[in-house]
TIMARMAR-396318 format. One record per residue (C-alpha): x, y negated, z; residue number from 0. Coordinates in pm, whole numbers, plus 32768, in hexadecimal, padded with zeros to 4 digits. Layout:
<nodes>
node c1=X | c2=Y | c3=Z | resi=NUM
...
</nodes>
This chain:
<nodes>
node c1=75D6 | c2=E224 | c3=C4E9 | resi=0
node c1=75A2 | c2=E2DB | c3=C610 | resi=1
node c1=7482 | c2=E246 | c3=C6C1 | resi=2
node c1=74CA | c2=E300 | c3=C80E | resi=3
node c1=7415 | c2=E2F2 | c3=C96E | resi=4
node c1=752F | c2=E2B3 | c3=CA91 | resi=5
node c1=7597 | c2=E42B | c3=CADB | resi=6
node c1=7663 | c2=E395 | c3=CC06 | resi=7
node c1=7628 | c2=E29D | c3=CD1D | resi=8
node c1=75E2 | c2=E14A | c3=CCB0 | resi=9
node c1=75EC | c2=E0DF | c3=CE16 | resi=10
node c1=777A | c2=E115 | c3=CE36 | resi=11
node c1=7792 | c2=E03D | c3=CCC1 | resi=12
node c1=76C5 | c2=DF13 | c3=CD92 | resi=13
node c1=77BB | c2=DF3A | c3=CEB5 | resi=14
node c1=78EC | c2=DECD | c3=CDA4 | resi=15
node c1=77DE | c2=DD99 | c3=CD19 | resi=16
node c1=781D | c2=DC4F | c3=CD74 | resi=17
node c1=76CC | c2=DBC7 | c3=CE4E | resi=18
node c1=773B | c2=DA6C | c3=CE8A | resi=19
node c1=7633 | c2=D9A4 | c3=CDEB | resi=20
node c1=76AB | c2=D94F | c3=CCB3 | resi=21
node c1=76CB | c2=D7B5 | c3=CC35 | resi=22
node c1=76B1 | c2=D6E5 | c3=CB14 | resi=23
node c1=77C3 | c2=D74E | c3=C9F6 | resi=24
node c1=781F | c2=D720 | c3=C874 | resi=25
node c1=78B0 | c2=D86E | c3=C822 | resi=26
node c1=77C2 | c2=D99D | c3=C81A | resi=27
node c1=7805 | c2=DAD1 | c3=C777 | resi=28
node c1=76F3 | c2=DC1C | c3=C718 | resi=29
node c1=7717 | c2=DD7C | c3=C6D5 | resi=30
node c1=7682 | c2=DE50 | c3=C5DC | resi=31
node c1=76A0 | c2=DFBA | c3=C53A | resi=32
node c1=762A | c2=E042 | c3=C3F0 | resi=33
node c1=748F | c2=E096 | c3=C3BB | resi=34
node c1=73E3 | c2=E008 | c3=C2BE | resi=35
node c1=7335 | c2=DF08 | c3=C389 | resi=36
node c1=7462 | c2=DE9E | c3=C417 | resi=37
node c1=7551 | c2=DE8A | c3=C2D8 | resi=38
node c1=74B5 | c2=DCF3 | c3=C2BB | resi=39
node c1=758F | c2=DCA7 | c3=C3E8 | resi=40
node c1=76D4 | c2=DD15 | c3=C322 | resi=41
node c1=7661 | c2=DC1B | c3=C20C | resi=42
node c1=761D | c2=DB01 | c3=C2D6 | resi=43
node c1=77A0 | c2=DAFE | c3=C344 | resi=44
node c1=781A | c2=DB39 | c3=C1F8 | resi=45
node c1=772D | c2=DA61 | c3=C124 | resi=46
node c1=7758 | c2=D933 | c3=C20E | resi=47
node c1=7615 | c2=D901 | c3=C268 | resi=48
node c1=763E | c2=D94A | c3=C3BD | resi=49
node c1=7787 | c2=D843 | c3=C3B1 | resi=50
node c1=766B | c2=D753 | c3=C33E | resi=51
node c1=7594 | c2=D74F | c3=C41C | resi=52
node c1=767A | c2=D772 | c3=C55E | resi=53
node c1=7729 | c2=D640 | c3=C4B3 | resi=54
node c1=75D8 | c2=D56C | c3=C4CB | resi=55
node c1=75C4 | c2=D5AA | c3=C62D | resi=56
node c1=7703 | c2=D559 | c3=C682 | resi=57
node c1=7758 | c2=D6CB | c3=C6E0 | resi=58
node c1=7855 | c2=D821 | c3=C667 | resi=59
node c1=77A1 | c2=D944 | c3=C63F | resi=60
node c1=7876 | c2=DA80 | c3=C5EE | resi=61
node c1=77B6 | c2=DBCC | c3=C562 | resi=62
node c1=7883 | c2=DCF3 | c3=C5AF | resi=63
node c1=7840 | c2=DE58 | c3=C506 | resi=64
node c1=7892 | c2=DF65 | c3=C616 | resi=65
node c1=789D | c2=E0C3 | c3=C56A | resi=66
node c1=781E | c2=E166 | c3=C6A8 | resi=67
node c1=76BD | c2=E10E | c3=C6F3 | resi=68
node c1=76B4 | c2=E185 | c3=C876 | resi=69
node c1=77F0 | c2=E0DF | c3=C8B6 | resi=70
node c1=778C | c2=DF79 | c3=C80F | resi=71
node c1=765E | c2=DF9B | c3=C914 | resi=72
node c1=776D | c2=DFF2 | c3=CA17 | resi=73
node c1=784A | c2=DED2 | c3=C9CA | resi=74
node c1=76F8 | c2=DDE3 | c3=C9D0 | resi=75
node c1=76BA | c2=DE57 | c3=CB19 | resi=76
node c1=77F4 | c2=DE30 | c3=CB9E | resi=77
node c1=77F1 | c2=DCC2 | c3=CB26 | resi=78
node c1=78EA | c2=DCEF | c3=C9E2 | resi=79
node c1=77B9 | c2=DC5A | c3=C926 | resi=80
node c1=76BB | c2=DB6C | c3=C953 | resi=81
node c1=75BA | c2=DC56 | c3=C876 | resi=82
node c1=758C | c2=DD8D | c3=C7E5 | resi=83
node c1=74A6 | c2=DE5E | c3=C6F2 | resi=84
node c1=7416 | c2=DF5D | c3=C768 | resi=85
node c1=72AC | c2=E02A | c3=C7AD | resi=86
node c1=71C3 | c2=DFBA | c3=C8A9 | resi=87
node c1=7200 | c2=E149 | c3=C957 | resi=88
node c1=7392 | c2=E0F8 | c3=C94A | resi=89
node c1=7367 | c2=DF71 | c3=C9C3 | resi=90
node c1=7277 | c2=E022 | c3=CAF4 | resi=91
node c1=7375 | c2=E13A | c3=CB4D | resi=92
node c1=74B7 | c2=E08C | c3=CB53 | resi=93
node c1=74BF | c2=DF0D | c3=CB81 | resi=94
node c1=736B | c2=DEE5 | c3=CC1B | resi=95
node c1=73C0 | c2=E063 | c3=CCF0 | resi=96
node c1=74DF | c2=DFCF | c3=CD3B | resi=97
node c1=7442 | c2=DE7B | c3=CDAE | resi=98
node c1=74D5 | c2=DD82 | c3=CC99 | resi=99
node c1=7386 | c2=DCB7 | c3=CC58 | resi=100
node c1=7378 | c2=DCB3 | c3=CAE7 | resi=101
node c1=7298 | c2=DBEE | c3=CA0D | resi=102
node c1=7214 | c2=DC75 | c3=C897 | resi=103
node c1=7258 | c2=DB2B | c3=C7D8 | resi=104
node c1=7234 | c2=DBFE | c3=C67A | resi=105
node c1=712C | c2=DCC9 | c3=C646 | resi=106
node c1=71BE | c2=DD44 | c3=C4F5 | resi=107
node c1=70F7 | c2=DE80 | c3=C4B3 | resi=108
node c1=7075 | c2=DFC6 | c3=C513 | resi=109
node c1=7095 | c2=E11F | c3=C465 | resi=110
node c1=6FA1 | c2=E17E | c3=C36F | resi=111
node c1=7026 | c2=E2C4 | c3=C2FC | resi=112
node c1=71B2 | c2=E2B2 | c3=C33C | resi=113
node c1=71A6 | c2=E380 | c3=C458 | resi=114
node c1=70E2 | c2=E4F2 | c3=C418 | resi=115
node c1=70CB | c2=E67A | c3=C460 | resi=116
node c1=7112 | c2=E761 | c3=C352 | resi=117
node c1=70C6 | c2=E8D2 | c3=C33A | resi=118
node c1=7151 | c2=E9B4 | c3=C28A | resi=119
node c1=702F | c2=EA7A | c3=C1A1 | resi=120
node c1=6EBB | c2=EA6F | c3=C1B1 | resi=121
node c1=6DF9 | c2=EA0E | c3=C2C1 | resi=122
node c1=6DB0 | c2=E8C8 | c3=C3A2 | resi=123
node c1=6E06 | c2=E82D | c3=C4F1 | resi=124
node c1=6D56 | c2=E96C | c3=C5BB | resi=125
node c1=6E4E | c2=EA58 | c3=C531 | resi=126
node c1=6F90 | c2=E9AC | c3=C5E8 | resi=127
node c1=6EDE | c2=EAB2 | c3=C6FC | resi=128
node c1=6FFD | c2=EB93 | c3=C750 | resi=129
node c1=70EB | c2=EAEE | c3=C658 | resi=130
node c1=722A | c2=EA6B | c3=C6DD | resi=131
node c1=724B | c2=E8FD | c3=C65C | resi=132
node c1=7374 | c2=E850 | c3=C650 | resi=133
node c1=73B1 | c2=E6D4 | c3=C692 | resi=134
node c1=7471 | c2=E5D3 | c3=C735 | resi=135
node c1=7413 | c2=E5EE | c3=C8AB | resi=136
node c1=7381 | c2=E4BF | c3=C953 | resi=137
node c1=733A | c2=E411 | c3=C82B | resi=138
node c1=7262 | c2=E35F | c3=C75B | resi=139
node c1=7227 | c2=E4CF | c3=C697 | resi=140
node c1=71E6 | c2=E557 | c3=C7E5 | resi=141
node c1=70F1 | c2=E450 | c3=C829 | resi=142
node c1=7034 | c2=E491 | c3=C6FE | resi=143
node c1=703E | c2=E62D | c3=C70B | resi=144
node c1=6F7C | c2=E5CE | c3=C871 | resi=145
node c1=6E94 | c2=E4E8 | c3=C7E9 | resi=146
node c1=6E5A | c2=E5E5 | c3=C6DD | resi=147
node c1=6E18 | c2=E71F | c3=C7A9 | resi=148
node c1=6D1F | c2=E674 | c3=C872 | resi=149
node c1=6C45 | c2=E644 | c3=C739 | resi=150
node c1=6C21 | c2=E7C9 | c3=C717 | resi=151
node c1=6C10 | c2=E7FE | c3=C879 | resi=152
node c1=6D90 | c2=E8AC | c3=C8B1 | resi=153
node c1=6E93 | c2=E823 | c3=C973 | resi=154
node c1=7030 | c2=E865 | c3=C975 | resi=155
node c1=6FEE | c2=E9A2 | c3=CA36 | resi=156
node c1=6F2F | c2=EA3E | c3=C908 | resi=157
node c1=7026 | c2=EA13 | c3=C831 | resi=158
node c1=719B | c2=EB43 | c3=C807 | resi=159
node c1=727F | c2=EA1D | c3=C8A3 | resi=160
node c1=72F1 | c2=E8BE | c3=C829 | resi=161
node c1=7443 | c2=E8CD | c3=C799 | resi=162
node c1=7510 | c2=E7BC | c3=C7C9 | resi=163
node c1=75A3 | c2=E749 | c3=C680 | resi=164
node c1=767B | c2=E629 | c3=C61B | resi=165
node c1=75F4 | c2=E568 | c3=C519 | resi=166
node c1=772B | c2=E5AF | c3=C424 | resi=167
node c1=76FC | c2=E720 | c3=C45B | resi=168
node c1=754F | c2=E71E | c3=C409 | resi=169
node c1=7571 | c2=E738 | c3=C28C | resi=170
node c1=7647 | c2=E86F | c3=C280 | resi=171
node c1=7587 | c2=E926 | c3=C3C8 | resi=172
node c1=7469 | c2=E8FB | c3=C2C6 | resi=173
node c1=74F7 | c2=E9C2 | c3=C1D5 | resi=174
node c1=7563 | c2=EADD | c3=C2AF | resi=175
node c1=7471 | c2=EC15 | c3=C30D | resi=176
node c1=745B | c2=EBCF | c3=C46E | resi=177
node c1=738B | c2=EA98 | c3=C44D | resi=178
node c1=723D | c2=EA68 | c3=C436 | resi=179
node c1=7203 | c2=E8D9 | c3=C48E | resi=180
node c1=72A7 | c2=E7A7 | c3=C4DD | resi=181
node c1=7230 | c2=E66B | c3=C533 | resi=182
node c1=730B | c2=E526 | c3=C4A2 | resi=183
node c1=730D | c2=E3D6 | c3=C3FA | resi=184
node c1=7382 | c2=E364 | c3=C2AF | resi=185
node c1=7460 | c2=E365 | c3=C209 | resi=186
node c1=746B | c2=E4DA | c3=C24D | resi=187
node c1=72FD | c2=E516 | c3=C21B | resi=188
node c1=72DE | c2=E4BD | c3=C0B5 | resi=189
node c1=7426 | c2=E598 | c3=C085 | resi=190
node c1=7384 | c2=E6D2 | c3=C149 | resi=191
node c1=7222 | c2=E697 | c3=C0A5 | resi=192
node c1=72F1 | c2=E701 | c3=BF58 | resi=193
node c1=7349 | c2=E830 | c3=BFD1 | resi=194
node c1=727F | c2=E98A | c3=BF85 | resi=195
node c1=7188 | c2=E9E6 | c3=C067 | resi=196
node c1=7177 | c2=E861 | c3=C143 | resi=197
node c1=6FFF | c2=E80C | c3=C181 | resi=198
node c1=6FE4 | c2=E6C6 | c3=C23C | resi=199
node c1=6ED3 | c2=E71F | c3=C344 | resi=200
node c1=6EE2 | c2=E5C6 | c3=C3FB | resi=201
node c1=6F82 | c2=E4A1 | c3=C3F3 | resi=202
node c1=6F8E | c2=E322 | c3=C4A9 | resi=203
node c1=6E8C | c2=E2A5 | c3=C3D4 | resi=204
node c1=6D7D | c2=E38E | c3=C481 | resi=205
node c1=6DE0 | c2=E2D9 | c3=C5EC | resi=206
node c1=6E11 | c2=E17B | c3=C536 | resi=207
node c1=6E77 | c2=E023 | c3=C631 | resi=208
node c1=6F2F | c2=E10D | c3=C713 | resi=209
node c1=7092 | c2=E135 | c3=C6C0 | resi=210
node c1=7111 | c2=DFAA | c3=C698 | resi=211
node c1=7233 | c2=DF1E | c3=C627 | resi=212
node c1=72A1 | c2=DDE5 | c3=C6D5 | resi=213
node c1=739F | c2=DD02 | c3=C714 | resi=214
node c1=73F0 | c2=DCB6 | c3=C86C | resi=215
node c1=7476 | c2=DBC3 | c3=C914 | resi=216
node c1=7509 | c2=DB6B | c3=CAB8 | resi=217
node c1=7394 | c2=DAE6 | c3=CB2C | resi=218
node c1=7473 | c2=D9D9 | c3=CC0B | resi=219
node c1=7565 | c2=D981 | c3=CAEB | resi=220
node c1=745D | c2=D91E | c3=C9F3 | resi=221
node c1=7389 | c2=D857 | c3=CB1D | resi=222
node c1=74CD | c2=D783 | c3=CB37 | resi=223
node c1=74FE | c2=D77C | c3=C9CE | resi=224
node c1=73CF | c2=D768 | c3=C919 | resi=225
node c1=7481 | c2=D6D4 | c3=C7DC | resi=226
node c1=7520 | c2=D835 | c3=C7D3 | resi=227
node c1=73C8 | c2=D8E5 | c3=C7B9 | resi=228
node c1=733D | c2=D7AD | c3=C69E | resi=229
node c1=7492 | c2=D7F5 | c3=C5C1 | resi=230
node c1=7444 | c2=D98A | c3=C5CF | resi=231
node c1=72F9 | c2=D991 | c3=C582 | resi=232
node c1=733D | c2=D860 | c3=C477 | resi=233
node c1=7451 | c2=D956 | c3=C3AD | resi=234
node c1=7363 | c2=DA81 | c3=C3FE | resi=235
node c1=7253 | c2=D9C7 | c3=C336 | resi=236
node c1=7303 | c2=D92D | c3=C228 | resi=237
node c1=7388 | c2=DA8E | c3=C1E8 | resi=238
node c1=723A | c2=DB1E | c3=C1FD | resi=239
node c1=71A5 | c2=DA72 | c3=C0F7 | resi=240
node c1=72B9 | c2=DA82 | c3=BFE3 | resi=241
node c1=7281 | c2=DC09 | c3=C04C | resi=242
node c1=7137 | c2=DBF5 | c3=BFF0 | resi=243
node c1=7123 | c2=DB0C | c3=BEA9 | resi=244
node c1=7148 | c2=DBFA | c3=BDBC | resi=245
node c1=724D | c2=DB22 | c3=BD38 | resi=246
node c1=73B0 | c2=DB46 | c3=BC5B | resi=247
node c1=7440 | c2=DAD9 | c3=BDAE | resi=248
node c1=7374 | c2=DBB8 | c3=BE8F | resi=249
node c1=73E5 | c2=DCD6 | c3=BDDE | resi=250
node c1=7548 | c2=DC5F | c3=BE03 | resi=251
node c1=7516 | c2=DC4D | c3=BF6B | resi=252
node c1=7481 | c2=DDB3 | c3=BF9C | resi=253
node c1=7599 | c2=DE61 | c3=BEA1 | resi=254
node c1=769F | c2=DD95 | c3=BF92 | resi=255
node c1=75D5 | c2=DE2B | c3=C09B | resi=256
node c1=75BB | c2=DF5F | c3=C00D | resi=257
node c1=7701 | c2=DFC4 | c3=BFAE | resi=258
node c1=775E | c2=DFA1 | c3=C0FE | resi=259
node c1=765F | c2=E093 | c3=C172 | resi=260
node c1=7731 | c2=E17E | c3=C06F | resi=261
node c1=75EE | c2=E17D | c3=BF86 | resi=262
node c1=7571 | c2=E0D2 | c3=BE4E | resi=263
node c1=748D | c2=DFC8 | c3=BE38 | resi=264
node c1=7377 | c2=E0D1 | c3=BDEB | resi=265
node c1=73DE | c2=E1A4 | c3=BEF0 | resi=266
node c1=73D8 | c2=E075 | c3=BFDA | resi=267
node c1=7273 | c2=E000 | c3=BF6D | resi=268
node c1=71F8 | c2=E150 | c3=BFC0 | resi=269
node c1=727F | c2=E16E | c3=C0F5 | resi=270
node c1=71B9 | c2=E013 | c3=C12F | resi=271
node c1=7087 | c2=E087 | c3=C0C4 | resi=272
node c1=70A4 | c2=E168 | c3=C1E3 | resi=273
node c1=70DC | c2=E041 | c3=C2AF | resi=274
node c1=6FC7 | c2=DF47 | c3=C30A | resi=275
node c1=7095 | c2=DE1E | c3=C331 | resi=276
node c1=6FF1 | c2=DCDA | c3=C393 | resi=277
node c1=7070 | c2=DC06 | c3=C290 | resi=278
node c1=6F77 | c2=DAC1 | c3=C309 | resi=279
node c1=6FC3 | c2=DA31 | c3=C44D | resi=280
node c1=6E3C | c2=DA41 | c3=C497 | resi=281
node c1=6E31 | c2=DBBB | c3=C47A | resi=282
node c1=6F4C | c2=DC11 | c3=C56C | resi=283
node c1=6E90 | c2=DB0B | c3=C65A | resi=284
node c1=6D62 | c2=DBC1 | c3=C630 | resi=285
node c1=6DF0 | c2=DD3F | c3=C64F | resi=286
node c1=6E79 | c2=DCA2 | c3=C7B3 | resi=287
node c1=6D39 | c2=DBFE | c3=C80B | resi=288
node c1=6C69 | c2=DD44 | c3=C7E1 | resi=289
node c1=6C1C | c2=DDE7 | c3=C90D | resi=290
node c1=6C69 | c2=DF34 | c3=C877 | resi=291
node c1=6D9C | c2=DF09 | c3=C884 | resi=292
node c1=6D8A | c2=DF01 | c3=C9F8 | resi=293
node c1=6CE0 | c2=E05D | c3=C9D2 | resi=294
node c1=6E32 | c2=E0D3 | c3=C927 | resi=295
node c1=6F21 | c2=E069 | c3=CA19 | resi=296
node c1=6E86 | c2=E12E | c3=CB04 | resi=297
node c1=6E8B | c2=E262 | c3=CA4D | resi=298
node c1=6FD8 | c2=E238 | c3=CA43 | resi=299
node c1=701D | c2=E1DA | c3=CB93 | resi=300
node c1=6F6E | c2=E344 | c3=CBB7 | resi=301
node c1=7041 | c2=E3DF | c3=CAF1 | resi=302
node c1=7188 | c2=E345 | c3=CB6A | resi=303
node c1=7119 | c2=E3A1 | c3=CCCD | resi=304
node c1=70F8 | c2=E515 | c3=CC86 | resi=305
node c1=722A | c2=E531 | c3=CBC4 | resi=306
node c1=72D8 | c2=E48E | c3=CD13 | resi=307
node c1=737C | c2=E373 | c3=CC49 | resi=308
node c1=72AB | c2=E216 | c3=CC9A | resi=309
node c1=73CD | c2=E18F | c3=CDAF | resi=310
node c1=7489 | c2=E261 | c3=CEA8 | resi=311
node c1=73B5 | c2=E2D7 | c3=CFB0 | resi=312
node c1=7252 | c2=E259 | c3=CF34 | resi=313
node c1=714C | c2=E2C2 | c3=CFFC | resi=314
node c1=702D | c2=E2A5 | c3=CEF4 | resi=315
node c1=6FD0 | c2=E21F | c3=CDB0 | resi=316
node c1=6FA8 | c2=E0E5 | c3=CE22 | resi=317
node c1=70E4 | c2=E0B4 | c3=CEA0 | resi=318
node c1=712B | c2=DFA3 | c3=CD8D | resi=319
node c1=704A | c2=DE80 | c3=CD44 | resi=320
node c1=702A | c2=DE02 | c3=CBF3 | resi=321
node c1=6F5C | c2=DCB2 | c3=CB9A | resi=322
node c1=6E99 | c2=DC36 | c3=CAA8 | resi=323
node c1=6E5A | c2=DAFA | c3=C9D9 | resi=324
node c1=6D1C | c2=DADD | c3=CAB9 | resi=325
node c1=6DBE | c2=DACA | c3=CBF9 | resi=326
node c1=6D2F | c2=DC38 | c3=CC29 | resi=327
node c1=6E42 | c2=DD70 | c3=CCAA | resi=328
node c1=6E2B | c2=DEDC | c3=CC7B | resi=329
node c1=6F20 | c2=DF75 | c3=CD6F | resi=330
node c1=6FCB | c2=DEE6 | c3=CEF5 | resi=331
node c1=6F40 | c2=DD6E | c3=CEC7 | resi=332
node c1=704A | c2=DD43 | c3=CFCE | resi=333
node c1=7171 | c2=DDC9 | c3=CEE6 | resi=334
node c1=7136 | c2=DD49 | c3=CD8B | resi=335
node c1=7266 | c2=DD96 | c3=CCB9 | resi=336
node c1=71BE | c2=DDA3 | c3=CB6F | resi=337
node c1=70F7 | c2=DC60 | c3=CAC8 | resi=338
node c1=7057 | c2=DC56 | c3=C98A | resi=339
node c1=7060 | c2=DAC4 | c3=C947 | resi=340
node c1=6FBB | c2=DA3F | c3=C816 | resi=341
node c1=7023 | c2=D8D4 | c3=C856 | resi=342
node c1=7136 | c2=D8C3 | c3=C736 | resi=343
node c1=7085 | c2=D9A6 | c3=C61F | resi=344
node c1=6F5C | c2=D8BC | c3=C655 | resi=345
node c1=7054 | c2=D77B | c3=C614 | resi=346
node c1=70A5 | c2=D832 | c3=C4D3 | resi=347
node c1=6F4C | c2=D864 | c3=C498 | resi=348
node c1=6F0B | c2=D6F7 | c3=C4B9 | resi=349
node c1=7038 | c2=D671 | c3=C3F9 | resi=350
node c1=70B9 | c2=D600 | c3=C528 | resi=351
node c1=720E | c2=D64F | c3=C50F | resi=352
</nodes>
């Protein structure tokens, strides 16, 4: 999955959105692309579970796999899709940039080790000084080479360059002479970190809460639907704790899951473990509730401002205004685009649905 930062303007996708307010409908349909947290959202369509639940509320809901993770996020802005997963920096920079108001109905996880910076030889995060390092611009690995700079006190402009790499193309830059580091996400990190000479200096565990995966949804559609946002987070759930039993049938789910990852079930369960997903209802409620995670999105409000990607012609970091379960905002209180809601994971919470 490439879990990219808009590299173009997400204002001219919200000129192609519809932004008649939306009104009360049966058929719904969400996009999703291959990570590990996200591979539940294939099994809900397949399993039925999502059929289930969308049948007790009267509703359709359609999951739809898009191979190209920017351009599901594209399609959800321009109103092809009444949600999307994606990370909280992607959901800022390109639906919320681009003013669709979008609400985080699943807090599914955040990454706990997926996402890391790998040197090649001996030494630690101080030695990228002078290195070139090579990554997938404006994103999430970008985010974290930042994050991880500032701990030894270096920024971008200490380091030989950042190469721009695809994703497909990081494993076998590794293994050439020319490079010294890359930054990436698994899968490919547990394939480079088998390679001679990879030392894993730093990795999303060490900034933990601040790259989240969520599923998001049109703010307006799910106020005029709210049986769309109780049959979601019902599946999500349901899934959620046969994923966690440690059951015959959970283990059926995550090979299912897993195979279409293009891994084993071990592979998948590592690739978890380097995943804090929020399993209970209550603990996604709480990560949204803590007002740390206000302290995140603005660090990466930061850090989409500087790399000129949060909305075409923002004039600061505050540009977009995000709320929170309290009724607090980081960002324009006038322009809130971005809502962290914890209405529906607390129904689950409270076998309410």
């Amino acid at each position: 999955m490439i879990r990219t930062i808009l590299a173009t303007s997400a204002a001219a996708l919200a000129l192609s959105a519809s932004m008649a307010a939306a009104e009360a409908k049966t058929e719904f349909k969400l996009a999703w692309s291959i990570y590990a947290g996200w591979m539940p959202w294939g099994y809900l369509e397949t399993s039925g579970i999502m059929d289930k639940w969308a049948e007790k509320y009267g509703i359709d809901v359609e999951i739809v796999q898009i191979n190209d993770y920017i351009e599901s996020i594209n399609q959800y802005t321009a109103g092809a899709f009444d949600g999307v997963s994606a990370t909280n920096m992607d959901a800022l920079s390109i639906p919320a940039g681009g003013g669709v108001d979008s609400t985080a109905l699943i807090v599914g996880d955040y990454s706990n080790g997926n996402d890391a910076i790998i040197l090649k030889g001996d030494g630690g995060l101080a030695d990228l000084a002078g290195k070139p390092v090579n990554l997938v611009e404006l994103s999430v690995s970008h985010y974290l080479l930042a994050r991880a700079l500032e701990q030894v006190g270096l920024g971008e402009a200490d380091l030989g360059g950042v190469i721009n790499t695809s994703d497909a193309d990081m494993v076998a830059a590794f293994g050439t002479d020319d490079v010294e580091a890359v930054v990436t996400w698994n899968p490919l990190v547990e394939t480079i970190l088998e390679m001679p000479d990879a030392n894993k200096v730093y990795d999303s565990a060490d900034i933990p809460g601040e790259i989240i995966d969520i599923m998001f949804v049109n703010t307006q559609t799910l106020a005029d639907n709210p049986d769309f946002g109780k049959a979601v987070t019902g599946a999500w759930y349901e899934l959620m704790a046969l994923m966690s039993s440690d059951t015959p049938e959970g283990d059926a789910a995550l090979t299912e899951m897993a195979e279409a990852a293009g891994t084993d079930l071990e592979g998948y369960k590592r690739q978890l473990e380097a995943t804090a997903m929020f399993y209970d209802p209550a603990e996604a409620v709480a990560f949204a509730e803590n007002p740390a995670l206000k302290e995140t999105m603005v660090s990466v409000a930061n850090f989409l401002f500087d790399k000129g990607i949060l909305g075409e012609g923002a004039p600061s970091a505050d540009f977009v205004g995000v709320e929170y379960p309290d009724g607090g905002t980081t960002g324009d209180a006038g322009n809130v685009q971005f809502r962290y809601d914890t209405t529906y994971a607390q129904m689950a919470a409270d076998g309410a649905l």
